[in-house]
C-alpha positions as CSV (number, residue, x, y, z in Angstrom):
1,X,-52.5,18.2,192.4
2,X,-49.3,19.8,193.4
3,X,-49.4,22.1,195.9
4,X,-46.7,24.2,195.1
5,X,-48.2,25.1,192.3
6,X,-51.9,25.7,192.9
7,X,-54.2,28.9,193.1
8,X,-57.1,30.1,195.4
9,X,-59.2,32.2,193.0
10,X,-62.3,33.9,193.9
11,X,-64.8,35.6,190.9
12,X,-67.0,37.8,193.4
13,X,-70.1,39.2,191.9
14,X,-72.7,41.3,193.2
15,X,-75.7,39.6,194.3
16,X,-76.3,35.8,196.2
17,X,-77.3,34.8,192.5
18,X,-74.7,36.8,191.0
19,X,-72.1,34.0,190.4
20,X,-75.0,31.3,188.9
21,X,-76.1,33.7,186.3
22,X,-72.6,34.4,185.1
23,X,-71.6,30.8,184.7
24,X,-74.9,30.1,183.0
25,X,-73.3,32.6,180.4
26,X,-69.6,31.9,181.0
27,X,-68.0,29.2,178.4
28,X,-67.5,25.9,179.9
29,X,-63.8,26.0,179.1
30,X,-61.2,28.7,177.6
31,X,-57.8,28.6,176.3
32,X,-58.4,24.5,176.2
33,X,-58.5,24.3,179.6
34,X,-62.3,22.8,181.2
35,X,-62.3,24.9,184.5
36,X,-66.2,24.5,184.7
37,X,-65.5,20.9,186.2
38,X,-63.3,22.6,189.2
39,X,-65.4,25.0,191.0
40,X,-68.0,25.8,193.4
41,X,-70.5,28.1,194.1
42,X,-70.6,30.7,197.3
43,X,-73.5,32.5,198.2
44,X,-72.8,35.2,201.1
45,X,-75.9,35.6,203.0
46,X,-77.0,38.0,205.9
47,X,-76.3,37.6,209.5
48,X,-73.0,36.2,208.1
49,X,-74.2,32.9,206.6
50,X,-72.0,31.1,203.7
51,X,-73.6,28.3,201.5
52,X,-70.9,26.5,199.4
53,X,-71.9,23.8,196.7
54,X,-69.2,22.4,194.3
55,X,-65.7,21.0,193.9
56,X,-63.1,22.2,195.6
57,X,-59.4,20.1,195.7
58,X,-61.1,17.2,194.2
59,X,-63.8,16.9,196.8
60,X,-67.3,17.6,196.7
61,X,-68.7,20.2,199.0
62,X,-72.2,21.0,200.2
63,X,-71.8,22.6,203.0
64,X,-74.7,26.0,204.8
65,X,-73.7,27.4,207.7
66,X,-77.2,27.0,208.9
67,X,-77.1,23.4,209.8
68,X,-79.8,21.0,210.1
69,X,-81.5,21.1,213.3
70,X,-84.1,18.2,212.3
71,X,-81.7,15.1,211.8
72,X,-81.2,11.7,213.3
73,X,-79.6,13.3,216.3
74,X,-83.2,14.8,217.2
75,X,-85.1,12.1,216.7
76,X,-83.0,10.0,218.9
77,X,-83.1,12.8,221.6
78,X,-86.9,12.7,221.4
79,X,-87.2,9.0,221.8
80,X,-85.3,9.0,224.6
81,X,-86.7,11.6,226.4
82,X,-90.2,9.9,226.1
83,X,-88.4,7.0,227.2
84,X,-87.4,8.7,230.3
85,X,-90.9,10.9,230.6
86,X,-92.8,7.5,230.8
87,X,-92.5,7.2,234.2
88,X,-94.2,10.6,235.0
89,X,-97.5,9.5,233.2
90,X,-98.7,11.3,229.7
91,X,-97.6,14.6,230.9
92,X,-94.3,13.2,231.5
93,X,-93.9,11.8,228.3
94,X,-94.6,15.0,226.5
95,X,-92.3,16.5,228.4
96,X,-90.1,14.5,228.2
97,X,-90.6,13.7,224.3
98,X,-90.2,17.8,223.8
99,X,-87.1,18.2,225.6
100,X,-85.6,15.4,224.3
101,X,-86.2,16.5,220.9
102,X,-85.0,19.9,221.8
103,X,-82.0,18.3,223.2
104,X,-81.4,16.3,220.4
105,X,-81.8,19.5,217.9
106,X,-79.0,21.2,219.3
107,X,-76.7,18.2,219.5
108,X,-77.7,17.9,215.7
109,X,-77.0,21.6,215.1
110,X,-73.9,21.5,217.0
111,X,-72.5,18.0,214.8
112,X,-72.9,19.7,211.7
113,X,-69.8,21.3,209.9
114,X,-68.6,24.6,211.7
115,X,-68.0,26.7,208.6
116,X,-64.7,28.1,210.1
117,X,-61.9,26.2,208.5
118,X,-59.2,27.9,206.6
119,X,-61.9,27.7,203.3
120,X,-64.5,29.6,204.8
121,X,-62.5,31.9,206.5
122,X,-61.0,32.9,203.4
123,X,-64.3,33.1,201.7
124,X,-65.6,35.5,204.7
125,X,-63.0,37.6,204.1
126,X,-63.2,38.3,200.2
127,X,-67.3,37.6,199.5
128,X,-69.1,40.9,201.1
129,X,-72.2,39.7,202.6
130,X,-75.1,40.2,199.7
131,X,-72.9,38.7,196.8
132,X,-71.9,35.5,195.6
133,X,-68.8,34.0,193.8
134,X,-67.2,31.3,191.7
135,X,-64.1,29.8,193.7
136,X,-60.8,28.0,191.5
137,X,-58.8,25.8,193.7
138,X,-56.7,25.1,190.6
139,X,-53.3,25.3,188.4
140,X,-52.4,29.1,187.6
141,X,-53.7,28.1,183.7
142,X,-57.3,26.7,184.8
143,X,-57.4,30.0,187.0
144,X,-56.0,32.0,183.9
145,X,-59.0,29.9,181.8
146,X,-61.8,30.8,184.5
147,X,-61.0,34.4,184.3
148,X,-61.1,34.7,180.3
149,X,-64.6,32.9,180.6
150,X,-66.1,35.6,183.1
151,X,-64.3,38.6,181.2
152,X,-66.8,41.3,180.7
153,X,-69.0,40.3,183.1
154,X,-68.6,42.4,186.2
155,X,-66.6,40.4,188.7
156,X,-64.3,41.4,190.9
157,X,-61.2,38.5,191.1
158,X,-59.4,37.9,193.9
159,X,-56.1,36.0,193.2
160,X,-53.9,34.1,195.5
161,X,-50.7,32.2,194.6
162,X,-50.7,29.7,197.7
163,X,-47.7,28.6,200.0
164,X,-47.7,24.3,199.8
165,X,-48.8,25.0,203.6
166,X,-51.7,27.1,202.6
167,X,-52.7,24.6,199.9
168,X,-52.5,21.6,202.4
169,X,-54.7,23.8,204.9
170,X,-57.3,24.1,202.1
171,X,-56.8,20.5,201.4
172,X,-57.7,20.2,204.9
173,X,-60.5,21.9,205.2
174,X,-62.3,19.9,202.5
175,X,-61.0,16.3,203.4
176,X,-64.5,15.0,204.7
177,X,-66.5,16.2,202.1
178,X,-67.1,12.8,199.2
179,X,-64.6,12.5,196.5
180,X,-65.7,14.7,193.1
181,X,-64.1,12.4,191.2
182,X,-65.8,9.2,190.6
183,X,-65.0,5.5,191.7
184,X,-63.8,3.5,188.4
185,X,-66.3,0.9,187.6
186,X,-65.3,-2.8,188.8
């Protein structure tokens, strides 16, 4: 992908389902180009929440604001607070088994992605809380395709040409996520 060349596009549509229902009638490719491989999905919930599930820059993304608090990270915290409640009898170990857990929850929360890269920002910014959209990463001409599939439907585009900087901050933001593009068989 070169990044001098690339586009952040944005098709916002009313509603947190807004975006699903107009790719489910949207053409899976226009003007020759297969856009419908590129994207991902944004769904602006209240109190500020962003769920994003899809490719961006080659990478795939699955990423809620509200993280897990049940993960590994709790269990570990619960085991080793009953570890260290033993020694205060069965209360103890409840005790200590609870705040452990607790513990461990909130390291767990706190070790899950913090939605606030350069992405998300971005996506905070254009995706009013209540609606949904489809976001391009792309060439101008798989934007140009993505927009002539959605016409008539009611979106609002948002459109930016991207700075190689910007596009490497993007890049950035979704360089843990796995690789969209699969491993060649071997």
């Amino acid at each position: 992908m070169d990044a001098a060349a690339l586009d952040f596009a944005l098709m916002v549509f009313k509603h947190t389902d807004g975006a699903e229902q107009a790719y489910a009638r949207a053409p899976s490719d226009a003007d020759g180009v297969r856009w419908s491989q590129e994207i991902a999905f944004v769904e602006h919930h209240g109190h500020d929440r962003i769920v994003v599930r899809g490719t961006v820059a080659g990478h795939y993304v699955d990423a809620d604001d509200d993280a897990d608090f049940i993960g590994p990270k709790t269990a570990e915290g619960a085991l080793g607070g009953a570890a260290v409640g033993v020694l205060g009898g069965p209360p103890g170990l409840a005790a200590g088994f609870v705040t452990g857990g607790i513990v461990g929850g909130l390291a767990q929360e706190h070790s899950g992605p913090r939605l606030r890269s350069a992405l998300f920002d971005e996506v905070r910014n254009e995706v009013p809380e209540g609606s949904s959209a489809v976001i391009l990463f792309a060439p101008p001409e798989h934007v140009d395709a993505m927009v002539a599939a959605f016409e008539g439907q009611d979106g609002r585009l948002v459109r930016h040409r991207l700075t190689a900087d910007q596009a490497e901050a993007l890049k950035a933001a979704v360089a843990g996520s796995p690789s969209a593009v699969p491993a060649p068989a071997g």
